[in-house]
C-alpha positions in Angstrom: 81.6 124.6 48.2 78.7 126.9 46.9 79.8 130.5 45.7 78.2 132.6 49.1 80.0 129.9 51.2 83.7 130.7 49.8 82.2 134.6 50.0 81.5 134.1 53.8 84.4 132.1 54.9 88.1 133.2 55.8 90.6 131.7 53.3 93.8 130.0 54.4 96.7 130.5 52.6 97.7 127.9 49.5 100.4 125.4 50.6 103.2 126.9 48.4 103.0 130.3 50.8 104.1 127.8 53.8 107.6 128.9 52.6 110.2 130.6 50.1 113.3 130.3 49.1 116.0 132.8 49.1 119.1 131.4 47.2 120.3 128.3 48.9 118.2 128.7 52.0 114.6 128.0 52.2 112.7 130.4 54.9 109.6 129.3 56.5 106.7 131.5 57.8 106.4 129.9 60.2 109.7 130.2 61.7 109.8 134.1 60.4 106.6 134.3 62.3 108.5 133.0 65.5 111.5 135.5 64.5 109.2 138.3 64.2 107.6 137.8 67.9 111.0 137.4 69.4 112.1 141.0 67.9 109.0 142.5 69.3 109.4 141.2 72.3 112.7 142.1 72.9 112.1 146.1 71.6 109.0 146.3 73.6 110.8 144.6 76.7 113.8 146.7 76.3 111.9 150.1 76.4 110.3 148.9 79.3 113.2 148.1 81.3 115.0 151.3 80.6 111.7 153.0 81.7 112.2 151.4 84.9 115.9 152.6 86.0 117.3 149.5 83.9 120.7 149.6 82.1 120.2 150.3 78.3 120.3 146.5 76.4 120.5 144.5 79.7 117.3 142.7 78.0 120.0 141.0 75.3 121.6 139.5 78.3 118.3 137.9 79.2 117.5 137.0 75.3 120.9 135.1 75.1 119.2 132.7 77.8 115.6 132.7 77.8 115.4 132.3 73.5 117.3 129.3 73.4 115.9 127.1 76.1 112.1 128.9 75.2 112.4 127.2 71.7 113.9 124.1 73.4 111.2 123.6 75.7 108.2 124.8 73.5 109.7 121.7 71.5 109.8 119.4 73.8 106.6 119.9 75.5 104.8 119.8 72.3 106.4 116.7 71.6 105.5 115.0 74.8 101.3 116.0 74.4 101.5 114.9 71.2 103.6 111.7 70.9 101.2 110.0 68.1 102.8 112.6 65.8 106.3 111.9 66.3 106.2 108.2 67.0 105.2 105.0 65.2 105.4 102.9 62.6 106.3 105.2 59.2 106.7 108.3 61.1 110.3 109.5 60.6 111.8 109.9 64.5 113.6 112.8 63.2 110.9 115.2 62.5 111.3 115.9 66.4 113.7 118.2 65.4 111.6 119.5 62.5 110.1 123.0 64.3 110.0 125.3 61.4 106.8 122.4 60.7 105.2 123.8 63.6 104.2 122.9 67.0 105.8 124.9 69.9 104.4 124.8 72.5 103.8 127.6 74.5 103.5 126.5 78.4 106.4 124.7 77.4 108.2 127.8 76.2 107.1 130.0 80.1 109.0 127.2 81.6 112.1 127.3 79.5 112.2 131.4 79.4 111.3 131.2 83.1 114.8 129.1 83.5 116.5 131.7 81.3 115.2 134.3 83.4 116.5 133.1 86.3 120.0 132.7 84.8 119.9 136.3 83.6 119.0 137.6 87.1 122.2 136.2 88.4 124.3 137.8 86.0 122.2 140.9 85.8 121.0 141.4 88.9 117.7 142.4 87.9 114.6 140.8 90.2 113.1 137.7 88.6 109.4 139.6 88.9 110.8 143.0 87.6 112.0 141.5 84.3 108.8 139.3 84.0 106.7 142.3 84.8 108.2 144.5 82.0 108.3 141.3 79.7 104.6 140.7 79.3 102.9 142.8 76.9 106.0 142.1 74.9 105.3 138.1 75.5 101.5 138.4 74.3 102.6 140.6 71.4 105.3 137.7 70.3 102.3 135.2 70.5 99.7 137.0 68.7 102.5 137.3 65.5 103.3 133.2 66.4 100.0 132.1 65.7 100.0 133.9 62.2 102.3 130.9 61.5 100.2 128.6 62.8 97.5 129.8 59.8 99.7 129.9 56.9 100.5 126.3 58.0 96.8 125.4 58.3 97.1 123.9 61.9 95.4 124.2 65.0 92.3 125.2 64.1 88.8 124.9 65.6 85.3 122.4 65.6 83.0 122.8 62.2 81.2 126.1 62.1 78.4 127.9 60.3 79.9 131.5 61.7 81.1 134.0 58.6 84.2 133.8 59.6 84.6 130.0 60.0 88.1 129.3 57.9 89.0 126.9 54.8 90.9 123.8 55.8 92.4 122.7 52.2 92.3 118.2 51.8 93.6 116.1 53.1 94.2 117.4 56.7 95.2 115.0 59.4 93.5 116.5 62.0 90.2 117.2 60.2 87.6 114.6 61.3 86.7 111.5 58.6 83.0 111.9 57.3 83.0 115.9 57.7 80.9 117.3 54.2 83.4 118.8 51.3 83.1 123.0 52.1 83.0 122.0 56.1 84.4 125.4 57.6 86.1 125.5 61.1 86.9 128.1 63.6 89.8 130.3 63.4 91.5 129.7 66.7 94.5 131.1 65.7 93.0 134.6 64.9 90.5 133.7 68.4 94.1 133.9 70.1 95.8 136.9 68.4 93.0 139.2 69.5 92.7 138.0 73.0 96.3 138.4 73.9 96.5 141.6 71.9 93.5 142.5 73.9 95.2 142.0 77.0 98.3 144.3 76.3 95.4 146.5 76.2 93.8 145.8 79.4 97.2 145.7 80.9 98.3 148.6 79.9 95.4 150.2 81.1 95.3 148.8 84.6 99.3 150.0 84.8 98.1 153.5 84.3 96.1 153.6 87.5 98.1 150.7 89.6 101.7 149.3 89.2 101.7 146.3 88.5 104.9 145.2 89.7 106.1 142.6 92.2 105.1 139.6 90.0 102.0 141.2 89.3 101.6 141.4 85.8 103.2 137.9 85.4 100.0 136.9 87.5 97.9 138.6 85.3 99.4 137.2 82.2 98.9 133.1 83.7 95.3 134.1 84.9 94.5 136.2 81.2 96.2 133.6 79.0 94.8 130.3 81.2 91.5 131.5 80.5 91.6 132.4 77.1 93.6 129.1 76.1 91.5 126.8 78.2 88.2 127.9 76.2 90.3 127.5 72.8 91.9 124.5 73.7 88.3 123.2 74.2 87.1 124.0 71.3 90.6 122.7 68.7 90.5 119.5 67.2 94.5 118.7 66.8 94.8 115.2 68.2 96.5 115.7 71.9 97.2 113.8 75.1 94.3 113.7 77.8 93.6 113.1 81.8 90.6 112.1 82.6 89.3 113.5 79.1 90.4 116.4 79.1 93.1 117.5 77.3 96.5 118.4 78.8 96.9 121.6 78.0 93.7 122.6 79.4 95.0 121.1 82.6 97.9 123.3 81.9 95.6 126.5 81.8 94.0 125.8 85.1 97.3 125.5 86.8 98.3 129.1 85.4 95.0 130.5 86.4 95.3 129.1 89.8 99.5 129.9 89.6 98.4 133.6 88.7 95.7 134.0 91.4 98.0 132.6 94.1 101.0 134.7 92.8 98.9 138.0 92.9 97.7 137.5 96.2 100.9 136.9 98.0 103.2 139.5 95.8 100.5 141.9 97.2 100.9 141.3 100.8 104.5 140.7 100.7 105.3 144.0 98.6 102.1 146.1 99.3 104.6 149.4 98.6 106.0 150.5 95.6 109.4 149.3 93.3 112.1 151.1 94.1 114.4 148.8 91.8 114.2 146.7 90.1 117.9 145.5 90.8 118.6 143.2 93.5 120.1 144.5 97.0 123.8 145.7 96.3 123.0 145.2 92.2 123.0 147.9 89.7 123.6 149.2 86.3 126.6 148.1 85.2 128.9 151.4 84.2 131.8 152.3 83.2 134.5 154.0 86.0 134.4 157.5 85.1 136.4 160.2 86.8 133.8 162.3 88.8 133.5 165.9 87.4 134.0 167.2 90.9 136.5 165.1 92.2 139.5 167.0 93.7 142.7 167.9 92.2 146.0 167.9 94.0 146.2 172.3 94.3 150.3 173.5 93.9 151.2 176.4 96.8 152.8 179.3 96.3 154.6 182.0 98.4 151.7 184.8 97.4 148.6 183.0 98.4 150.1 180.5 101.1 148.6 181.0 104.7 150.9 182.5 107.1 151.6 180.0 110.2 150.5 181.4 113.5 152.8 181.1 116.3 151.6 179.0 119.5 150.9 181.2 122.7 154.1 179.1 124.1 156.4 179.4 120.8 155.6 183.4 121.2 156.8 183.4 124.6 159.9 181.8 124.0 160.8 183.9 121.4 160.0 187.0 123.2 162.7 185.8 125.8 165.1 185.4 123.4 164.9 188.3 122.1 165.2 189.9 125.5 
């Protein structure tokens, strides 16, 4: 690689920066990538929530949920499109479990958190739609800082390219093609991603300022933004991956949250053409503590000086008249 190539090229981290080690415990980037997301997801879904009418830190009840079976799922998924990495002859069967090497996969992840959403709402109370709608900038934000992992790990990256920005793939690389010239660049789809979903908080944002985009309605922009976006990277990454009819499967993946989104934002918008009242269910609420009301009344004690004198009947009158007669 000539001197004005390594000048015009985006560097990838050295191996050794894959991970450190504090004491005993040895912390991946990766995984601290993955950490970071979640935190920022949670803050920026939390603020939102409140925003709405929500109870303060009802989102942790939600985290306790959709975290675990994301992570589960993203696993999982990955796993299943890419079973030539994780079984075979010499491949240790365990490194299933090994997630801090990456490979999460994020459509597997929306259906895992969409489970834990739905177990939240029950215990909550809060609508399905109204958390996802308040979740998603948070969501995009959490997978813009995930894919910084994916570059320290040098993984998932795009076809050879002449482009100035075109990124340094350090040899040997499973999943760089056989044959490719020493100083071959590729594209950087993991910075592609991180500015397109950063760009659409932006856009989303925006649009809320003018319409709100509740109801499901910015969980149908997120499948329709993000199934783009990933379809064209997907397209363009040359990570070995399961395919139907030639194309790969998480393409097929993006089409079916473009088509999920479109379908989702149309009937959200005739069912619910009004605004969000709530975003608690019928008969849910904020849960809060039993609080003796300010103005609730007091038992008063009578006295002789300020008790009402009793008026006599018309009837009682007469019959004391009599008597006194």
């Amino acid at each position: 690689m000539n001197t004005a190539t390594i000048l015009a090229s985006l560097p990838s981290p050295p191996a050794s920066w894959q991970y450190f080690d504090l004491g005993p415990l040895r912390v991946h980037v990766y995984a601290l990538a993955i950490l970071v997301g979640i935190i920022l997801a949670v803050w920026i879904t939390g603020r939102r929530l409140t925003a709405r009418g929500g109870e303060k830190g009802v989102v942790l009840d939600f985290v306790l949920w959709t975290v675990p079976l994301g992570i589960i799922f993203a696993r999982a998924y990955h796993v299943l499109t890419h079973p030539g990495d994780y079984f075979g002859p010499d491949i240790n069967p365990l490194s299933v479990f090994y997630i801090w090497e990456g490979g999460n996969a994020i459509f597997g992840a929306l259906i895992g958190g969409a489970l834990g959403v739905w177990i939240g709402t029950r215990q909550t109370g809060v609508r399905f739609f109204s958390f996802a709608d308040a979740l998603i900038p948070g969501l995009l934000v959490a997978q813009a800082a995930g894919r910084i992992g994916n570059y320290f790990n040098q993984e998932l990256f795009g076809l050879p390219t002449t482009l100035p920005w075109g990124l340094v793939i350090d040899l040997p690389n499973s999943a760089v093609p056989a044959g490719l010239p020493v100083g071959t660049l590729f594209h950087p789809t993991f910075l592609y991603e991180i500015i397109w979903n950063l760009a659409g908080v932006v856009i989303l944002l925006l649009i809320e300022r003018r319409h709100q985009m509740r109801w499901g309605k910015a969980l149908a922009f997120y499948l329709v933004w993000y199934g783009l976006g990933r379809a064209w990277l997907e397209a363009i990454r040359l990570d070995p991956s399961e395919t139907f009819l030639g194309i790969r499967s998480n393409i097929w993946a993006s089409f079916a949250a473009i088509i999920l989104g479109v379908i989702l934002y149309i009937v959200q918008s005739r069912r619910h053409p009004g605004r969000e009242e709530s975003i608690y269910l019928p008969g849910r609420g904020p849960r809060k503590p039993d609080v003796e009301s300010k103005n609730s009344e007091k038992p008063r004690k009578s006295s002789g000086s300020d008790a009402a004198p009793v008026k006599d009947s018309p009837r009682a009158a007469s019959a004391k008249s009599r008597t006194a007669g």
